[in-house]
N, C-alpha and C positions, 0 to 999 in steps of 0.2 A: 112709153119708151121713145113716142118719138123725137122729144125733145135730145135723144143723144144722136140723133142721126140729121145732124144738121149739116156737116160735111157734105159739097157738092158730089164727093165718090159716092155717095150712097143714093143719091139722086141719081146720077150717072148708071151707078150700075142698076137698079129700079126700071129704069129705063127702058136699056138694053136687055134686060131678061122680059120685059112685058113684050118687045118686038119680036122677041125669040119664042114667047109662049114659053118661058123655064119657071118652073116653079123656083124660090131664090130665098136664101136664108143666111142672116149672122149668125154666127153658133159659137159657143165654147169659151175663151178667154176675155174676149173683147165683152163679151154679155156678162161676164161672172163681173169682169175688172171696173164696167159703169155703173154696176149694181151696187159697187165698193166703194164706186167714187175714186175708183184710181186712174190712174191717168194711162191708156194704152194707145198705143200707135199700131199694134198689129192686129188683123182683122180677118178672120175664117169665113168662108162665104162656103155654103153646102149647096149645089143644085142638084136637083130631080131630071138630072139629064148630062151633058158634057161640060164641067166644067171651062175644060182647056177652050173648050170654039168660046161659050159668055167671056171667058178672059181675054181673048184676044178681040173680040169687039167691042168690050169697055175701054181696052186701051186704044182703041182707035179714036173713039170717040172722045177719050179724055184727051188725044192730039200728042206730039213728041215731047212731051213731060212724061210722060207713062213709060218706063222700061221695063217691057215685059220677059219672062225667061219659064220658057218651058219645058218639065218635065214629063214625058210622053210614058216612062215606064211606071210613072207613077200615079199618070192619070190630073196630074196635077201643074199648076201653071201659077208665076209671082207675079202681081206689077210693082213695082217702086214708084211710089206717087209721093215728090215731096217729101214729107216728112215718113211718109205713112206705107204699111208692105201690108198685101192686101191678095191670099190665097185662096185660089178656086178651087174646088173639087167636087168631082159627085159625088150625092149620097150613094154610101157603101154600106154592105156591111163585109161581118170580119171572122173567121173561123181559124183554131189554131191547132197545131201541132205538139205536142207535149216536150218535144225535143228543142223547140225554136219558139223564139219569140217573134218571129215575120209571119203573119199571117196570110192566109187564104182571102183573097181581097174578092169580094163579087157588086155589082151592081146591086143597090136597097133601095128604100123608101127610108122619107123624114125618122120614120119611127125606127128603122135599124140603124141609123145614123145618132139617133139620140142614145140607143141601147149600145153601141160600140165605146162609148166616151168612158173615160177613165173616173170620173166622179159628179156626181150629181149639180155639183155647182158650177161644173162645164159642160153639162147636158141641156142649157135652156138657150132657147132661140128669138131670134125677131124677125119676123115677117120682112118681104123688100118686096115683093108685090102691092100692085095697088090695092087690092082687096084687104089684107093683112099687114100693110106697111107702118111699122112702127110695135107691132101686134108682139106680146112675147108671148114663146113657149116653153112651158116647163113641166112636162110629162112626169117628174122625178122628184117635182118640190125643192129643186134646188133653193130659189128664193129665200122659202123656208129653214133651209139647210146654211145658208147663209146668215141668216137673224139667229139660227141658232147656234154660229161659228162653229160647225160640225163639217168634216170631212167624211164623205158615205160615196159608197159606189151604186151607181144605179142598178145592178143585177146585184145575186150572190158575189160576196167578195173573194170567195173561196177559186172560183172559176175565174175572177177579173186578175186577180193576181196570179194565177198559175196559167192563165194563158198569157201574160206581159206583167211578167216580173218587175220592172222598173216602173212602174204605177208603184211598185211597196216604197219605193223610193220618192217618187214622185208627192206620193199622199203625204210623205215628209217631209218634204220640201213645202207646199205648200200650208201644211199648220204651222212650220216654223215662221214662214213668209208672211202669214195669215193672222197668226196667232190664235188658230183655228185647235181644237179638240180635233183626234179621229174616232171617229166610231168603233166603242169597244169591239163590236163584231167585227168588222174591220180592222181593228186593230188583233187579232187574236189568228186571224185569216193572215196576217201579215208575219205572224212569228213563226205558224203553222209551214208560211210556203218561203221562209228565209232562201234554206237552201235553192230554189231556184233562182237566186240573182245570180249563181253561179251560171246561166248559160249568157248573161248580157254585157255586152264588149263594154268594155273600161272607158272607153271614150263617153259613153253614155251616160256610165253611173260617175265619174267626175265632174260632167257635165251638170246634173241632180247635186252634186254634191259640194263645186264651185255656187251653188245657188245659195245652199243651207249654210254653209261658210259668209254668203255676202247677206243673210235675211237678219233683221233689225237684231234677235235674241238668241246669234247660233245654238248657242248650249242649248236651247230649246228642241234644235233637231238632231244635236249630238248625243241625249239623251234618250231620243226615242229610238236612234237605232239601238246606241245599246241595249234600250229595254226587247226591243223585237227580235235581235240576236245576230241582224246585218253588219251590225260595225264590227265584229271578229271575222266575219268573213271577205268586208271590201279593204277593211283600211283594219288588219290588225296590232300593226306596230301602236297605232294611240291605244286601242281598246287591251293593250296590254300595259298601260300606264296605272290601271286599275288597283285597287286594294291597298290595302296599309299593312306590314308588317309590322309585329310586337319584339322586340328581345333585351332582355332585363326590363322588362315594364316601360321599355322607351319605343314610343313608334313613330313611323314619320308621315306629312303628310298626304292626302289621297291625291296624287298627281294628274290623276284622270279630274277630277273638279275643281283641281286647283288650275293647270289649263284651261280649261273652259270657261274659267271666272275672266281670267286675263285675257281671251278673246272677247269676251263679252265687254268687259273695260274699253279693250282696245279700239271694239268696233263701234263707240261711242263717240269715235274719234274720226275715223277713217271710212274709207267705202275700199281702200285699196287690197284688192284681194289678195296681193303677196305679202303683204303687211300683215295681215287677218292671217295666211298660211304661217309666216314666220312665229306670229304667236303661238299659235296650233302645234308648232314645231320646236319651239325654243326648249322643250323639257322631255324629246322624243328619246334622249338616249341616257335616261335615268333611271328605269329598271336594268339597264346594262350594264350602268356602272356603281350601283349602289350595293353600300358596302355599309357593317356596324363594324366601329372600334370603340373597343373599351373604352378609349379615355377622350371621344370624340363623339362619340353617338352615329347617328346614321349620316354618310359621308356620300358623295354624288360626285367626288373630284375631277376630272376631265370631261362633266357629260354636256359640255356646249362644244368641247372639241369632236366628239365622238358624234354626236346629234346633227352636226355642222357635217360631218362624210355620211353621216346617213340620208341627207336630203337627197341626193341624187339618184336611191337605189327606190326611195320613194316616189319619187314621182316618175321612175319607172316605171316602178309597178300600178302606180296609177293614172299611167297615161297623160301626164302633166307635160311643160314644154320643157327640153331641157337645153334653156337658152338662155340670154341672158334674167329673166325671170327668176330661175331656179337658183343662179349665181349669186342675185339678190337678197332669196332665202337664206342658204346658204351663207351669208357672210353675215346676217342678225343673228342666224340662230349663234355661230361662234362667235360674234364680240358680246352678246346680249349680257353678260357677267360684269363687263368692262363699266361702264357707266356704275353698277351698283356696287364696285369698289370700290369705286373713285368716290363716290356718296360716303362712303366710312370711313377714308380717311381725309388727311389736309389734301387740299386738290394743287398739285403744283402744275407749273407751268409745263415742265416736261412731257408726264403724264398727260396733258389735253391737247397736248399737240401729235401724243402718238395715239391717240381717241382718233384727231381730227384725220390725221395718215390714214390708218386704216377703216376706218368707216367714210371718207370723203364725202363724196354727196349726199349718203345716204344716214350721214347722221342726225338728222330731225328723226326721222323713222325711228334709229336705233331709241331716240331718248324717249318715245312717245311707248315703244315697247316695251322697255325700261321702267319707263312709268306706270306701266298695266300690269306689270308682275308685280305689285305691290300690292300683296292681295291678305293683309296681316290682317287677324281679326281684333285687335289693338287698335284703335285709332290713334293714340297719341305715339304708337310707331309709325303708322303710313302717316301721319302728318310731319314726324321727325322724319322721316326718308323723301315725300314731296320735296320739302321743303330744302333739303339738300339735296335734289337733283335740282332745285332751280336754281341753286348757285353754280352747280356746274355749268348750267345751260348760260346762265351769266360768263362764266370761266370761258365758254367754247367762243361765245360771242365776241368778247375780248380778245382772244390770242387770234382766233381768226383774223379780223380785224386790223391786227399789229402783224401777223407771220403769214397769211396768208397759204396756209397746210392746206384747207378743206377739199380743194381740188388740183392738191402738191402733183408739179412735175419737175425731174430736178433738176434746178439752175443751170448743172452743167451734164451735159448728155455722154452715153459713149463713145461716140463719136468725135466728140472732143478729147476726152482725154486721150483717144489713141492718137490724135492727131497731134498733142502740143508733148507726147510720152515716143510718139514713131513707136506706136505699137499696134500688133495686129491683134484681134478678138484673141483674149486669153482672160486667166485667174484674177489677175491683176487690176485688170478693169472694171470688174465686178466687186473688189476689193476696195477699193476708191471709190467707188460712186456708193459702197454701202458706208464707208466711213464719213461722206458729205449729208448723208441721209441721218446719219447720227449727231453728226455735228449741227444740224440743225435743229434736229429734233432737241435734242440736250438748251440747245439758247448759247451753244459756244459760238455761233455764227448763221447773220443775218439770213432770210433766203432769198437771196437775189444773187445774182450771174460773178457780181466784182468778190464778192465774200468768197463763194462756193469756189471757184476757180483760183482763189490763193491761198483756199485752205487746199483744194486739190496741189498747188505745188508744194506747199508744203508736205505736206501728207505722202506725196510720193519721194521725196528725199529720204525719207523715215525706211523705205522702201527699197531705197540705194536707184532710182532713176534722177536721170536728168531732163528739164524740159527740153524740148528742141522748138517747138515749136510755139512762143509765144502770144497765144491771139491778142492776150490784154497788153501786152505791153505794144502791139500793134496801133 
């Protein structure tokens, strides 16, 4: 292992713990993540003594590149090195409450420090003493547990998940991330102790769950809650997308997997996680509004409108940001339809300019979403529907290009017209500036300032006003 501890922090801190007499160990993430070959920048350090005092004299010693920030209640202390964040702490161990997930924190050894960790393949360590420098430790066979792409808790899983619920979470987080199996027992331990995610704050389990949303094969971890029976309890609005109804021998598709397919599309594309939400969400409000008619079959009619006001109640309740973020959602989930009209019929100019209006910046997003709901198991349909969103995407390019919509503001403000009308904020002015807004949109008038402003006087004649105030003939 030495060879991953080439970094001078790790010389550094070796160092400082040999003048301190601290016994001094990597542990947990950083060990699992080299053993994977992936790339980590954050780094746990356990000592058999005070953390916080080893942390404050490695950063001394690493000199004013080192910002260090300490937590006294928690026993715990950061440095910011460069690239790299680099936590001290002593070994503990950890006893719990049935009611709370905060445990009973006491002063341990290596060995209760290995026995506290959430799974096996973050229970193994490397030496940072001179004696054992570079040395790993793995009391748990994580290693093992690794080659075997298995997710295990190093104790009973039964006790590991019912003292900190959010391990059920976490274990799925990383098989999704991993691409890791859980362990049956483990897995069985986790369906067993569902209902206890209920005592752990939302910030937490979004937190787990913005992860599984962002890991290479979501549906992989969107699957395993539902199989454990957490997704009806964290996030039941999706886990009610479920099931197919039958009536007259017609039924329609299962919207819980057909979601899922289209985040998985999606996220072949993207790393952006509101992107990756608005997929998750573009289909949230179709058991609400689904309906069978006789002479239409099973019918979903306003559910991007409806799916579109339920974004915000959502990510209330899941402790999401509601900022501009959510707003973002928010406006895919309700145009997301748009794009897949305009694909079935002739695409006019009109139409892609009020595409372009209303999606403005965020129309690549929209078309890329668009494009992931194409989930027909027909190939020579998703080839005829690709293939006609890319003449849209041509279409968008074009009129962009020539009208410049995509990030429309309008030629002539309100402020003008009350100025060249001597009117004060009224009806009126909002009437004129929505009729310039169509008039462009329509191709009956350019969008630039000289057009917009003499459709505006016209426009207000039709109205019975007079200009008073001429700026262009100025």
């Amino acid at each position: 292992m030495k060879s991953f501890l080439g970094h001078p922090v790790f010389s550094i801190i070796s160092e400082v713990a040999e003048s301190m007499q601290l016994r001094t160990f990597v542990i947990g993430g950083f060990v699992r993540d080299i053993t994977l070959n992936r790339n980590s920048k954050d780094i746990d350090i356990v000592v058999l003594g005070n953390g916080i005092d080893l942390a404050l004299n490695v950063a001394k010693k690493i000199g004013p590149n080192a910002k260090v920030n300490v937590f006294k209640n928690f026993g715990t202390a950061m440095i910011r090195y460069n690239e790299w964040e680099v936590e001290f702490v002593g070994a503990r161990k950890e006893s719990y409450r049935s009611d709370s997930r905060k445990p009973i924190v006491e002063d341990g050894t290596i060995e209760d420090d290995y026995s506290r960790r959430d799974f096996t393949i973050n229970a193994m360590a490397i030496g940072l003493n001179n004696d054992n420098f570079g040395e790993l430790f793995d009391p748990f066979d994580g290693l093992g547990d690794i080659d075997r792409a298995i997710i295990k808790t190093p104790l009973d899983p039964e006790i590991t998940f019912s003292d900190d619920p959010l391990r059920m979470m976490r274990a799925i987080r990383f098989a999704a991330q991993l691409n890791f199996k859980i362990d049956p027992i483990c897995f069985k331990a986790i369906k067993k102790n569902a209902e206890r995610i209920k005592i752990v704050s939302g910030e937490r389990i979004v937190e787990e769950l913005n992860k599984i949303i962002l890991s290479p094969i979501p549906s992989d971890g969107f699957i395993l809650l539902d199989e454990s029976g957490l997704l009806p309890i964290i996030f039941p609005q999706f886990s009610n997308l479920k099931g197919i109804e039958i009536v007259e021998g017609k039924g329609h598709k299962d919207n819980f997997y057909h979601t899922l397919e289209v985040l998985d599309r999606i996220s072949f594309h993207t790393n952006n996680l509101w992107l990756r939400w608005a997929a998750l969400l573009h289909d949230i409000a179709k058991p609400i509004t689904k309906k069978y008619l006789p002479n239409e079959g099973w019918t979903f009619h306003g559910h991007e409108f409806v799916g579109s006001k339920m974004v915000k109640s959502i990510f209330r309740d899941l402790k999401l940001p509601l900022n501009e973020k959510m707003k973002y959602v928010e406006k895919l989930v309700l145009l997301h339809l748009r794009p897949i009209v305009l694909s079935e019929e002739i695409v006019t100019d009109s139409a892609i300019r009020r595409l372009l209006s209303d999606a403005q910046e965020d129309i690549d997003d929209l078309m890329t979403l668009c494009e992931a709901d194409v989930t027909s198991k027909n190939p020579e349909k998703v080839k005829k529907y690709l293939s006609r969103f890319q003449l849209v995407r041509e279409k968008l390019k074009e009129i962009e290009a020539k009208d410049k919509i995509r990030n429309w503001q309008p030629p002539v403000s309100g402020e003008e017209i009350m100025e060249a009308f001597n009117l004060t904020p009224c009806k009126n002015v909002g009437i004129i500036k929505e009729a310039i807004r169509e008039a462009i949109l329509e191709g009956e008038i350019q969008n630039n300032f000289d057009d917009a402003y003499q459709f505006m006087i016209d426009f207000g004649k039709t109205l019975g006003m007079e200009i008073v105030n001429n700026k262009k003939g100025n």
